[in-house]
Each structure stands twice: as structure tokens, then as C-alpha cells.
VODRENLUM-65029 format. One record per residue (C-alpha): y, z, x; residue in three letters. Coordinates in nm, 2 decimals. Each point is the difference from the previous one (the first is absolute). Layout:
N
+--------+--------+--------+-----+
:     yy :     zz :     xx :  aa :
+--------+--------+--------+-----+
:      Y :      Z :      X : Ala :
...
+--------+--------+--------+-----+
//
This chain:
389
+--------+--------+--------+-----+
:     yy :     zz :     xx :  aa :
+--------+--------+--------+-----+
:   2.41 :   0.49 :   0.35 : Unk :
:   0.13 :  -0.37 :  -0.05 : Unk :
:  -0.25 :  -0.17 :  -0.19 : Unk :
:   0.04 :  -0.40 :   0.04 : Unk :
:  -0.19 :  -0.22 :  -0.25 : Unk :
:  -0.07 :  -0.27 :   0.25 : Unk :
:  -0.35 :  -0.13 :  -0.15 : Unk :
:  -0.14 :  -0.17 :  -0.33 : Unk :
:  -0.36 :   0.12 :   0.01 : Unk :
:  -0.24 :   0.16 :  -0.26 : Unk :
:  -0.36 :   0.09 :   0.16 : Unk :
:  -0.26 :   0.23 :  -0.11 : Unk :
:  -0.06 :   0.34 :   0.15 : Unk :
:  -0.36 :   0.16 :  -0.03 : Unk :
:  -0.03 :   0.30 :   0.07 : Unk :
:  -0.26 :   0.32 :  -0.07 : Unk :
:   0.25 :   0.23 :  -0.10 : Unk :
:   0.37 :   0.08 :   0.06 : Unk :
:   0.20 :   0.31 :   0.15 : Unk :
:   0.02 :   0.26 :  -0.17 : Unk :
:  -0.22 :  -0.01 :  -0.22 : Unk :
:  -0.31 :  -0.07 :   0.20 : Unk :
:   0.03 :   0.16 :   0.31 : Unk :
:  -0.07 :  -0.21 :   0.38 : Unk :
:   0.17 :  -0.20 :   0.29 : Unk :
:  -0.09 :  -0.34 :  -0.17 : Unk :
:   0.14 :   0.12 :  -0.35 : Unk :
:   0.30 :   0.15 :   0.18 : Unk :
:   0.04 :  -0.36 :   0.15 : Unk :
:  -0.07 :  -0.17 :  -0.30 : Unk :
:   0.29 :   0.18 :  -0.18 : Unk :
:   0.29 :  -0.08 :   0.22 : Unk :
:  -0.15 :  -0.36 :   0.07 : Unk :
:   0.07 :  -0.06 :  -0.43 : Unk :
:   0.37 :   0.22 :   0.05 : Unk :
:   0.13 :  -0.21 :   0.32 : Unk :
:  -0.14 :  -0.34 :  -0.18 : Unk :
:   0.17 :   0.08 :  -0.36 : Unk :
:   0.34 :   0.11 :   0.24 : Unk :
:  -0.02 :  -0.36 :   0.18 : Unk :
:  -0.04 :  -0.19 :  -0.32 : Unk :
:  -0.36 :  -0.08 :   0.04 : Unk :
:  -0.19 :   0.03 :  -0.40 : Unk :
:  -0.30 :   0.23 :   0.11 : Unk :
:  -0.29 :  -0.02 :  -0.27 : Unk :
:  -0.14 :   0.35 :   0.10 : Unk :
:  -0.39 :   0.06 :  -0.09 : Unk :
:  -0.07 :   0.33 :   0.10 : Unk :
:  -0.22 :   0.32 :  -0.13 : Unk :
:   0.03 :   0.34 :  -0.09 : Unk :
:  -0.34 :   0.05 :   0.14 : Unk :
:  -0.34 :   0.17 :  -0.09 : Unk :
:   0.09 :  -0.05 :  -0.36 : Unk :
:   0.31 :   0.16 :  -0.05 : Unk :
:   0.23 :  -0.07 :  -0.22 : Unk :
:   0.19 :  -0.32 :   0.13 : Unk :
:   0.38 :   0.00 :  -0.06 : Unk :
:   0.23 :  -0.31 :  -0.12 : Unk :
:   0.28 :  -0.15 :   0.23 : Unk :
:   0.30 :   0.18 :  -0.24 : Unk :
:  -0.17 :   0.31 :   0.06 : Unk :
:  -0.06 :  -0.03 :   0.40 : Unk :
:   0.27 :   0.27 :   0.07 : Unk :
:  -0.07 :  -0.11 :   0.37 : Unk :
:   0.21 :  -0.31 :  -0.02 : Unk :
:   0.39 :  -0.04 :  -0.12 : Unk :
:   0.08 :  -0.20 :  -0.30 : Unk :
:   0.13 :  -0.26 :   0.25 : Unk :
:  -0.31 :  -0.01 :   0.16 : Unk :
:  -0.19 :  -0.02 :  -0.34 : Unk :
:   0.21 :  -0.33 :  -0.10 : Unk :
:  -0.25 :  -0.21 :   0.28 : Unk :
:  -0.29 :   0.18 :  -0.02 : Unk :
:  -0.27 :  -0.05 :  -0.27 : Unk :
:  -0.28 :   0.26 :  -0.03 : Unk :
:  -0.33 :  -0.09 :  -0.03 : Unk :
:  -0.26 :   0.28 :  -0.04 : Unk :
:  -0.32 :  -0.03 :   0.09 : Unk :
:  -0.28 :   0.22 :  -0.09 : Unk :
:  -0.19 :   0.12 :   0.33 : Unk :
:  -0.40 :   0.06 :  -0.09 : Unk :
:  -0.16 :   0.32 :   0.10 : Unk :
:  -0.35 :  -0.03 :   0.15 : Unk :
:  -0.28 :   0.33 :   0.10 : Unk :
:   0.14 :   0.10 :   0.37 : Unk :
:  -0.33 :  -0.17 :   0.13 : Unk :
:   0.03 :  -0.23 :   0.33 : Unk :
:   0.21 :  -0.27 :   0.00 : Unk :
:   0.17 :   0.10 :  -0.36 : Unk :
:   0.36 :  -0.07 :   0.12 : Unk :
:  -0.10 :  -0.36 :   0.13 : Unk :
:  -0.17 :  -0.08 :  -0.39 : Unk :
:   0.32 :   0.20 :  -0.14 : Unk :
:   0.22 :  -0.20 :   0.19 : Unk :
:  -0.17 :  -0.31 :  -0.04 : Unk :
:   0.00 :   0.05 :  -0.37 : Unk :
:   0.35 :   0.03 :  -0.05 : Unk :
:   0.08 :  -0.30 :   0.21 : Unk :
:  -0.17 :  -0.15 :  -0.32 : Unk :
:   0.21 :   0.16 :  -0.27 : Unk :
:   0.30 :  -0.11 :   0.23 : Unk :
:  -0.17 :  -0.35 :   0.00 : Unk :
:   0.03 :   0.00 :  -0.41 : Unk :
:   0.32 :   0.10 :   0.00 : Unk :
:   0.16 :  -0.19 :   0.25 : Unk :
:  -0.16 :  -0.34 :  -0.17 : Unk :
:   0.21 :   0.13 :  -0.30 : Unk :
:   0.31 :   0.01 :   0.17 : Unk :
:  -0.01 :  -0.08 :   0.36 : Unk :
:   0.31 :  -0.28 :   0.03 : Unk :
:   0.10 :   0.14 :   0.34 : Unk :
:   0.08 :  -0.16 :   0.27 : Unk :
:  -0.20 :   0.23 :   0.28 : Unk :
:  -0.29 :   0.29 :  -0.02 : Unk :
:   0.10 :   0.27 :   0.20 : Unk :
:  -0.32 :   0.27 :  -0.01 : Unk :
:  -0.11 :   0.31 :   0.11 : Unk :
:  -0.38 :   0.05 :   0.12 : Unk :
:  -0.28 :  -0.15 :  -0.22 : Unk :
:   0.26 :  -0.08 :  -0.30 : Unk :
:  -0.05 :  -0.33 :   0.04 : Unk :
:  -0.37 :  -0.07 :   0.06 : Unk :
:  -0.05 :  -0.15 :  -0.32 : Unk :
:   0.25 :  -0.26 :   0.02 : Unk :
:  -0.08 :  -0.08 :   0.37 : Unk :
:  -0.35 :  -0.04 :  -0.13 : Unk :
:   0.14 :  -0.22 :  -0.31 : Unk :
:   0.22 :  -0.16 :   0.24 : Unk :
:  -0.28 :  -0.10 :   0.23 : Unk :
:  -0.14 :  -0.13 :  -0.28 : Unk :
:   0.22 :  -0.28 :  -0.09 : Unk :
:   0.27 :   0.27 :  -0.21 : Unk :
:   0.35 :  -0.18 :   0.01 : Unk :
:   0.22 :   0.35 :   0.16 : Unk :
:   0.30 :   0.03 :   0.20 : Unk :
:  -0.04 :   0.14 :   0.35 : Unk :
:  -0.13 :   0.32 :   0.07 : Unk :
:   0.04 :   0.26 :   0.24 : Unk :
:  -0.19 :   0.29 :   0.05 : Unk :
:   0.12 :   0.30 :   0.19 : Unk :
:  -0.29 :   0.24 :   0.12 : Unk :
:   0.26 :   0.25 :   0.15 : Unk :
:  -0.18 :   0.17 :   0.29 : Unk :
:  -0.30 :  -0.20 :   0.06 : Unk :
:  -0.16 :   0.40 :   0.05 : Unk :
:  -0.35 :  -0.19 :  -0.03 : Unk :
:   0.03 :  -0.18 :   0.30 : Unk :
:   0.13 :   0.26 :   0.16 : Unk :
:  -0.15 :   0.29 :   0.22 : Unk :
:  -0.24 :   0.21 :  -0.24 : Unk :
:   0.06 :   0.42 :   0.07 : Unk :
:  -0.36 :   0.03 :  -0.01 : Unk :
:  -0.34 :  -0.22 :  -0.01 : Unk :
:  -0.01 :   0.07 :  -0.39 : Unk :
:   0.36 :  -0.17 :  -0.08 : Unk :
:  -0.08 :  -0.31 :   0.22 : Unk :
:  -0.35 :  -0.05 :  -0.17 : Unk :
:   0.19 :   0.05 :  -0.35 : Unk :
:   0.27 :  -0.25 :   0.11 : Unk :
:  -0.30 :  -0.25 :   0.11 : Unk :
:  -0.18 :   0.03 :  -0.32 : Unk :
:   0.23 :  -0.02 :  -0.28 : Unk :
:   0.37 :  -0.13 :   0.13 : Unk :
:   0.00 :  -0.22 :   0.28 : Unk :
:  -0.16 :  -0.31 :  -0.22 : Unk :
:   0.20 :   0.03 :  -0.30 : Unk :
:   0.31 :   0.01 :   0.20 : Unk :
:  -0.10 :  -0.28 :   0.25 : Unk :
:  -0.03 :  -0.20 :  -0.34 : Unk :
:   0.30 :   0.09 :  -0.14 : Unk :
:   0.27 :  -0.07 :   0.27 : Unk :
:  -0.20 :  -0.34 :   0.10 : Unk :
:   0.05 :  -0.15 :  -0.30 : Unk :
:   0.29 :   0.12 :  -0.08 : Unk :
:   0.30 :  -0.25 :   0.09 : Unk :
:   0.18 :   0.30 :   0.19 : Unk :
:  -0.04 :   0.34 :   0.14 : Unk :
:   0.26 :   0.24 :   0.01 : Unk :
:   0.04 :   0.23 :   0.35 : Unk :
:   0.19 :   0.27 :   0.12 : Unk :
:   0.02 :  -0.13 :   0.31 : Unk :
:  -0.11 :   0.18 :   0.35 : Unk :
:  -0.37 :   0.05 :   0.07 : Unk :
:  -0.03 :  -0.13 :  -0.39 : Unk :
:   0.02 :  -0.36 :   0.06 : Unk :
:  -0.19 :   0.00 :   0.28 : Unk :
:  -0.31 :   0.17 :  -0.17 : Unk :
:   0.08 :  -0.32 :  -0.29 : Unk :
:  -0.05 :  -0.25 :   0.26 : Unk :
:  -0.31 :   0.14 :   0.19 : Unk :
:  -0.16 :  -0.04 :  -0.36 : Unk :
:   0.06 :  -0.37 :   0.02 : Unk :
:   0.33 :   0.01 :  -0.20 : Unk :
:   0.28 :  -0.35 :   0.14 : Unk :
:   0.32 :   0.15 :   0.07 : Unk :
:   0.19 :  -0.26 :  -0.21 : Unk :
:  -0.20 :   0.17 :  -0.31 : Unk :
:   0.16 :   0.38 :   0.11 : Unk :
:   0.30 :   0.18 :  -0.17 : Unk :
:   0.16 :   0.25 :   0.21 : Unk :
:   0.23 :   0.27 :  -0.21 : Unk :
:   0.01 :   0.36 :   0.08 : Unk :
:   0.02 :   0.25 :  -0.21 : Unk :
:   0.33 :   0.23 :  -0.04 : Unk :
:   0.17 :   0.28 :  -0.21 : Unk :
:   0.32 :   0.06 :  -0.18 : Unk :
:   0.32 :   0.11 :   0.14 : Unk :
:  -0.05 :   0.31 :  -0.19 : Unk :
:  -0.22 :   0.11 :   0.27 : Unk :
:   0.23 :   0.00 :   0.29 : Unk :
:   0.15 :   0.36 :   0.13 : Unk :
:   0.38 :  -0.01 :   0.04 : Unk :
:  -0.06 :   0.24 :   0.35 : Unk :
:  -0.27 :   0.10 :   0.19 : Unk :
:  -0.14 :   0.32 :   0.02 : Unk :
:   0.05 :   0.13 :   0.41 : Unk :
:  -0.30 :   0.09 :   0.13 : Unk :
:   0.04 :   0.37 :   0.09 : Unk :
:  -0.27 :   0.22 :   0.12 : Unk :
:  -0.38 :  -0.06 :  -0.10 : Unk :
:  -0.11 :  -0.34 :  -0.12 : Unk :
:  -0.05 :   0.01 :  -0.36 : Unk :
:  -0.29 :  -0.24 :  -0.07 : Unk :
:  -0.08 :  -0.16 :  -0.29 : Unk :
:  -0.31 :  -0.18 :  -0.19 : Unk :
:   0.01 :  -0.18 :  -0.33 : Unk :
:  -0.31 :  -0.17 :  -0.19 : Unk :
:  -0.37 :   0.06 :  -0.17 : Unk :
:  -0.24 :   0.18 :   0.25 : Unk :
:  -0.21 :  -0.36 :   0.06 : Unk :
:  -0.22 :  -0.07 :   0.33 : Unk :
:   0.19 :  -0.27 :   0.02 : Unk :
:   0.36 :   0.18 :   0.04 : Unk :
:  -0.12 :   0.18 :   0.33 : Unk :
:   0.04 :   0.34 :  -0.13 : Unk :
:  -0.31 :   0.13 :   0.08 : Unk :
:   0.06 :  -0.08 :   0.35 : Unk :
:   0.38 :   0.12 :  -0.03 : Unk :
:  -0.15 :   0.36 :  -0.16 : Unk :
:  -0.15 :   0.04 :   0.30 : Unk :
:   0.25 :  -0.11 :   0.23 : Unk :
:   0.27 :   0.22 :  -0.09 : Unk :
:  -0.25 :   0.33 :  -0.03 : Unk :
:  -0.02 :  -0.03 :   0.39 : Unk :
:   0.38 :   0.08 :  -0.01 : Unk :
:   0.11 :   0.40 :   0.03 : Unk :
:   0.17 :   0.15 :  -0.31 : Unk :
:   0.37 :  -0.04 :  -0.01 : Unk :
:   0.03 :  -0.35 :   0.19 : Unk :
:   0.09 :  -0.20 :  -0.29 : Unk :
:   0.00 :  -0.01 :  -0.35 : Unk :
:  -0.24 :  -0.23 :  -0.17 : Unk :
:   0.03 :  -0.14 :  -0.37 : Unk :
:  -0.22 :  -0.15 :  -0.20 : Unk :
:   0.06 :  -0.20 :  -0.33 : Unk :
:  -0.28 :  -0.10 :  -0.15 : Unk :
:  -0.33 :   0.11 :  -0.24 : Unk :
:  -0.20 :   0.12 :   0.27 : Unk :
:  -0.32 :   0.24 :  -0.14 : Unk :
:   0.02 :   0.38 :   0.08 : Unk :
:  -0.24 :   0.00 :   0.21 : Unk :
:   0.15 :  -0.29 :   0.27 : Unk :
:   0.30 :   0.29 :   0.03 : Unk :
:   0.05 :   0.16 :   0.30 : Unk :
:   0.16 :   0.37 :  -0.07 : Unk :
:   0.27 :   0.06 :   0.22 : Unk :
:   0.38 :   0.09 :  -0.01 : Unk :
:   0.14 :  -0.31 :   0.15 : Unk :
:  -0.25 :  -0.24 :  -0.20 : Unk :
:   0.19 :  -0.05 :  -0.38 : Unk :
:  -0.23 :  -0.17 :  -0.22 : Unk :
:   0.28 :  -0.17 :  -0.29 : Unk :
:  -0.28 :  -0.18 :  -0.26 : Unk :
:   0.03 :  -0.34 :  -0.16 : Unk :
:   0.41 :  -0.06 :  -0.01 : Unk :
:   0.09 :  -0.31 :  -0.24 : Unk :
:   0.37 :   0.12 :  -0.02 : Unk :
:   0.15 :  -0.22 :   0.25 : Unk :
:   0.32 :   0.22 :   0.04 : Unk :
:  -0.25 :   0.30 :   0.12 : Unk :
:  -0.16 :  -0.27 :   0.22 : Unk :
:   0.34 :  -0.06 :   0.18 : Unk :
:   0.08 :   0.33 :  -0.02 : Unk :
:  -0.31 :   0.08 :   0.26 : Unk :
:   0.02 :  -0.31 :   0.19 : Unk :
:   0.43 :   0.14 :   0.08 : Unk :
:  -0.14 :   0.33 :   0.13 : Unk :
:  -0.24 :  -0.17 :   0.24 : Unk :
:   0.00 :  -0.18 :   0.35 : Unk :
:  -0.36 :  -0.17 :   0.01 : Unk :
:  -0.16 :  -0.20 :  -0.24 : Unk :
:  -0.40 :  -0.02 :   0.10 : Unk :
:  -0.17 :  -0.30 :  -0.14 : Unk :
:  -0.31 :   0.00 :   0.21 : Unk :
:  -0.25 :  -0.29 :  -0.21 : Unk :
:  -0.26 :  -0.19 :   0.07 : Unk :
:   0.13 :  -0.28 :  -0.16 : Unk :
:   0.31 :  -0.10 :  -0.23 : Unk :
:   0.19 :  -0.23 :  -0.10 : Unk :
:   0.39 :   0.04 :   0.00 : Unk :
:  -0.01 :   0.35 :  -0.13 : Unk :
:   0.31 :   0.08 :  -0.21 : Unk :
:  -0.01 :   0.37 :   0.16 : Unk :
:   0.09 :  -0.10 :   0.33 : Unk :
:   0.29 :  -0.18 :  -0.12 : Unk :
:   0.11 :   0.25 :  -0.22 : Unk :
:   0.02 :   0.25 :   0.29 : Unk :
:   0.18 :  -0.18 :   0.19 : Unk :
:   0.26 :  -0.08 :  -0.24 : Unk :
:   0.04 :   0.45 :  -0.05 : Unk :
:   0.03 :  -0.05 :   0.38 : Unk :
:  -0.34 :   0.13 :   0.13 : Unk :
:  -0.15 :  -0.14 :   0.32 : Unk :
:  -0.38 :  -0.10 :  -0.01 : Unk :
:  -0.35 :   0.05 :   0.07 : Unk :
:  -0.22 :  -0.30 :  -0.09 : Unk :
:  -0.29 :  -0.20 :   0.12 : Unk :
:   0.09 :  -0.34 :   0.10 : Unk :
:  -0.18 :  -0.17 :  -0.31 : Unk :
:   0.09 :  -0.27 :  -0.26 : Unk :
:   0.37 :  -0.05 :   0.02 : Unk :
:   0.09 :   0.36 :   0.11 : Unk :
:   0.10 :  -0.16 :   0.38 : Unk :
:   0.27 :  -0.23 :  -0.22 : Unk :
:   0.16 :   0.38 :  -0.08 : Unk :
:  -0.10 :   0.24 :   0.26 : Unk :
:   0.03 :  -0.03 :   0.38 : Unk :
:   0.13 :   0.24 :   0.33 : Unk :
:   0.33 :  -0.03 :  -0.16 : Unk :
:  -0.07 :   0.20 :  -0.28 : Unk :
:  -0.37 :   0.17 :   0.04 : Unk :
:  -0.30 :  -0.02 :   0.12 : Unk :
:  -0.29 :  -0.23 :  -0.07 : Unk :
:  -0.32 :   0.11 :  -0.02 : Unk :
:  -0.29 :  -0.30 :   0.15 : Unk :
:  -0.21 :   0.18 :  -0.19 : Unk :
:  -0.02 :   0.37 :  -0.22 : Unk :
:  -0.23 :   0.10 :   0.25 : Unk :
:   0.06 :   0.48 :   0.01 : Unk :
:   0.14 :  -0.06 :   0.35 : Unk :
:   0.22 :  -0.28 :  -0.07 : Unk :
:   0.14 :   0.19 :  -0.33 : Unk :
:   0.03 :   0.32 :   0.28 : Unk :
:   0.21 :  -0.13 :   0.26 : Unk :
:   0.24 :  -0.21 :  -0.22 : Unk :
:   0.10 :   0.30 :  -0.23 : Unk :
:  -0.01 :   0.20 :   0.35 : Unk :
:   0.27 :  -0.28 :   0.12 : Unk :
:   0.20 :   0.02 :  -0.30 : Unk :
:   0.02 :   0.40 :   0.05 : Unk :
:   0.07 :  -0.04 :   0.37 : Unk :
:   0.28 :  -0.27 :  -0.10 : Unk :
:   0.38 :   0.09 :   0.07 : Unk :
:   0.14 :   0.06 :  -0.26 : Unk :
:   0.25 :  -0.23 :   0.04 : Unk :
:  -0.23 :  -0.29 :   0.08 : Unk :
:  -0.19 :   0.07 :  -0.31 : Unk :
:   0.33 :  -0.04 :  -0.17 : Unk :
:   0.07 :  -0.31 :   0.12 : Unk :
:  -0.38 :  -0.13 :  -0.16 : Unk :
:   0.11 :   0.11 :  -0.35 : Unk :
:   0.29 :  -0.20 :   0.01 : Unk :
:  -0.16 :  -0.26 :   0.12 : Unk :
:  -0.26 :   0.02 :  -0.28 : Unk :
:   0.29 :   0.03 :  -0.26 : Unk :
:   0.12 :  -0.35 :   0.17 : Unk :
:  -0.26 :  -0.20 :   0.01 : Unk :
:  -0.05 :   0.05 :  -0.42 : Unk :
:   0.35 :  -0.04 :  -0.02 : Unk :
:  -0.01 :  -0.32 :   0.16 : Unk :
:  -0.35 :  -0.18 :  -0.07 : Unk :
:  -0.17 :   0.20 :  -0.32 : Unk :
:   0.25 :   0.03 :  -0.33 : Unk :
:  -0.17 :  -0.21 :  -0.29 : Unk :
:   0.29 :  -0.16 :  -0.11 : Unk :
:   0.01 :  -0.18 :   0.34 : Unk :
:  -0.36 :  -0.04 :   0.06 : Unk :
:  -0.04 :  -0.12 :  -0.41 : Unk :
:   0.20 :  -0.29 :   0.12 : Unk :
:  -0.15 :  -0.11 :   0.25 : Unk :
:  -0.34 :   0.01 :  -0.16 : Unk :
:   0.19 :  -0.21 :  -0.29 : Unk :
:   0.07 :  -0.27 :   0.20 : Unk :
:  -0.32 :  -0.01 :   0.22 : Unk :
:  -0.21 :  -0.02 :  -0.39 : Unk :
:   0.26 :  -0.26 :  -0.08 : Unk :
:  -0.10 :  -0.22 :   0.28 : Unk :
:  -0.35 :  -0.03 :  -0.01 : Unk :
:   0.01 :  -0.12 :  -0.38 : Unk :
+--------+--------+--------+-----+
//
């Protein structure tokens, strides 16, 4: 890739953690946002956390990041406390080490714009609120999953009682909030949030993920699943879709930690486990045709666009910003993960020509290609930070 320094910018990015070494979508984003920044000469100062008390690393010894990319970014580690698992612990965990965030950013915070993940900022929104002398803020909530549709009455009453209010404080006084765009910025502005105060970058992924050819689609549909067996996810509702389909049909993987138990015990149902080596990962994802991604609610999930990118058409519900990445032209979308709904669109993807299915993985592989690469998306985000300060 052609990396141009076109910008003279050093901001602050917050974050709870960094890929690899704690494992998540945010920390995954968090990761590449500090690469693509250092590569497009932006000085990052990078607080982050190892989390639940392990041991935190220093920046020479992030083997995640290049020496180039080490020469603009300054690590900043940040101890994250560890509460008893009772109700609410992650909001007074979180909230806690916006505070040690707080003390150290006073100690070095000469930046010229806070870019931060979730509640890492609450402190110094609160300080600035108070009178605090900061640079601007923005705050970037990812998925917004709280205001979206709950999976079940539990969820929604969970979200009600102990997320909704601290978030609703956090992007409102914030100066900006960050969006992925899609059905994102539209839940942002039915909670009162002026569109001149609104960030829209997408997220992306590396070149590295992109397939040189495309697998043909021959025979029966290989399907596959990847992520933590969550309500949320759909794949209770998926389970049972697929069980109403006769043995030999398709092939369905999953990738993911899902209990013994949630297994169903047949020969075209392959069961993988937790899989953090990318390179098996894309391995899978090459042997497939279908990606399912049947959630209640996401944001921009990384998943999705890694599929397409190993040439896999999609199944997804038409949440967050999965409409900016899936449409007829290379899957299906899902209005919501309802078992019939999951039925008849992996019943339309077996039924599909092969040659029309085809044409959808190519067109997947296209539109990454053309709209999602961090380098290019990096800067554009650059300059739209570099504007509003």
C-alpha cells in the first residue's frame, strides 16, 4: 500500500484494550484505528488495557504493531479494576477506569483531539462539564446494541436499567460522536443527537484479507457461522432453523465457543471451537459460500466484511450498518432473525444457481475492494477529525 503523510495531527486514542491481546470487535477496531493513524503521520497517544488485571505490556514490546508504527504511537497503560460480577459491575468498572484515564491524561494529554471508545471518557466529559480546559472529544459507542431490539424481555430490561443513561450522558456531552453510518446515525439522532455534532467512518480491514479467486460454488451450499453463542447473535433461532433441513442439504460451520450442550450431533453440522488464528479463519471462510450473520442488533460487524472480502455471499439481518454492506446483490437480508425468515433465506441460497450465487461473491469481494480497506477509510476519517478542530 502507498502510505501518504498528508496530515500534522497528534490526538489521543482511548481505548479498553487492543487486538490481540484482549480479545473483541471494539479492540480489533481500536488496533488498526492506532496502525492506519501512526501510517498517515498522525502521533497517536494510545491508553489502552491489558484487562482484568493482567499483565499490561509496553509500546516496544506490542509485537502487534511495526517499528514504523511504534515511532507515532506512545503507549499508555492503564490499569482496568476488577469488581464482584454483581449487577451493574461493568458500568462501575468502566466508569472507574475513565478515572485512572482522567489522571493520566492530565499528566500528559497535549493532543489536539480525544478519539474514545465507550465509557473511556466519562471522567473527562464529567471534568469537562465542569469547567476542565480539554480538546474536543468524540466518543464512538459502536453499535448502539442498547437501543436496539432486545432478543428477549430480559436483555431490554437490562439495557433499560444500567446502559441507556450512562450512554445518553456520555455522547451528549461529548463534542462528537462517532458512527458507522446506516441505521447507526439514525438511532444517534432519534436520541436527540444534531447532525452537525455526528462523525461518520466505517470500519474496514486489511488487504491481507482479500482472496486472490473465488471459490465456484459447486454442489451443496457450504454454510458457515462465526462468533460466541450470545442471544443476541441469533443463534438460538439459527439452531433451530437449520435442524428443519434434511441431512445432506448443506454443510453448516460453526466457529465459535458454543457449550456442549447448544451442539446439535449430526454429520453435516462441524462444530470448529474458538479459532483466534486468523489464517485458519480464512482458511474456512475460502471453503464456504454463505456467511449467516443473523443478530438482533450490531453495529458494523467486522465478520461480515471479512467474508466478503474470502468471497462469501451473505445472510444478515438488516441492522446497524449491515444495509451499507449487504443487499440483493450479494445476499440476503434478514428484517428480522425471526426461525422462518433464517429458513427461507438459507432455502434461497440453496435453491440459488450456481452461477448467480457466483456472481454475489464477486460482488461481495467488490464492494470491500472498493469502499472498506483501512488505509483509505483512515484517511478520510483523518481529515473529517481535522475539520471539526
Amino acid at each position: 500500500n502507498l502510505i501518504i503523510v498528508i496530515y500534522n495531527l497528534k490526538l489521543a486514542l482511548i481505548a479498553d484494550g487492543i487486538h490481540p491481546y484482549v480479545i473483541g470487535g471494539m479492540q480489533k477496531h481500536s488496533f488498526y484505528l492506532a496502525k492506519y493513524f501512526s501510517l498517515n503521520g498522525v502521533k497517536v497517544d494510545l491508553y489502552h488495557t491489558s484487562f482484568r488485571n493482567k499483565v499490561s505490556t509496553a509500546i516496544e514490546q506490542l509485537d502487534c504493531f511495526t517499528d514504523k508504527e511504534k515511532e507515532s504511537i506512545n503507549s499508555i497503560l492503564v490499569e482496568f479494576p476488577k469488581h464482584t460480577s454483581l449487577p451493574g459491575h461493568y458500568l462501575r468498572e468502566s466508569y472507574e477506569y475513565s478515572c485512572k484515564v482522567f489522571e493520566k491524561f492530565k499528566k500528559s494529554g497535549n493532543v489536539d483531539f480525544i478519539y474514545a471508545k465507550g465509557f473511556t471518557a466519562w471522567k473527562l466529559i464529567e471534568e469537562k462539564q465542569k469547567g476542565d480546559k480539554c480538546p474536543p472529544i468524540g466518543v464512538n459507542f459502536h453499535g448502539y446494541e442498547m437501543f436496539q431490539r432486545a432478543p428477549s424481555i430480559k436483555s431490554e430490561l437490562e439495557q433499560k436499567l444500567f446502559l441507556r443513561k450512562p450512554v445518553l450522558f456520555n455522547i451528549r456531552h461529548a463534542d462528537y460522536v462517532f458512527s458507522y453510518g446506516g441505521k447507526i446515525t439514525n438511532v444517534i439522532k432519534d436520541l436527540n443527537i444534531q447532525s452537525n455534532k455526528i462523525i461518520e467512518a466505517s470500519t474496514a480491514i486489511e488487504p491481507s484479507w482479500l482472496v486472490n479467486t473465488i471459490k465456484p460454488t459447486i454442489g451443496k451450499r457450504r454454510f458457515i457461522f462465526i462468533g460466541r453463542y450470545e442471544e443476541r447473535k441469533g443463534i438460538k433461532e439459527l439452531t433451530e432453523a437449520i435442524t428443519q433441513f434434511k441431512v445432506g442439504v448443506f454443510e453448516f460451520h460453526f466457529v465459535g465457543d458454543i457449550p456442549h450442550d447448544k451442539k446439535i450431533i449430526r454429520p453435516d453440522f462441524i462444530y470448529h471451537g474458538l479459532i483466534n488464528d486468523e489464517h485458519v479463519i480464512k482458511q474456512l471462510m475460502r471453503l464456504s459460500d454463505v456467511l449467516v450473520c443473523p443478530s438482533y442488533s450490531e453495529g458494523m460487524p467486522n465478520v461480515i466484511l471479512e467474508g466478503m472480502a474470502n468471497g462469501l455471499a451473505i445472510i444478515a439481518t438488516d441492522v446497524g450498518a449491515v444495509g451499507l454492506m449487504v443487499s440483493k446483490n450479494n445476499g440476503w437480508l434478514l428484517d428480522f432473525p425471526s426461525v422462518n425468515n433464517i429458513s427461507r433465506s438459507l432455502q434461497q441460497a440453496i435453491d440459488c444457481e450456481d452461477r448467480l450465487l457466483d456472481i454475489m461473491k464477486r460482488k461481495s469481494l467488490d464492494i470491500v475492494q472498493e469502499r472498506y480497506l483501512w488505509n483509505d477509510i483512515a484517511i478520510r476519517l483523518i481529515g473529517k477529525i481535522k475539520n471539526v478542530i
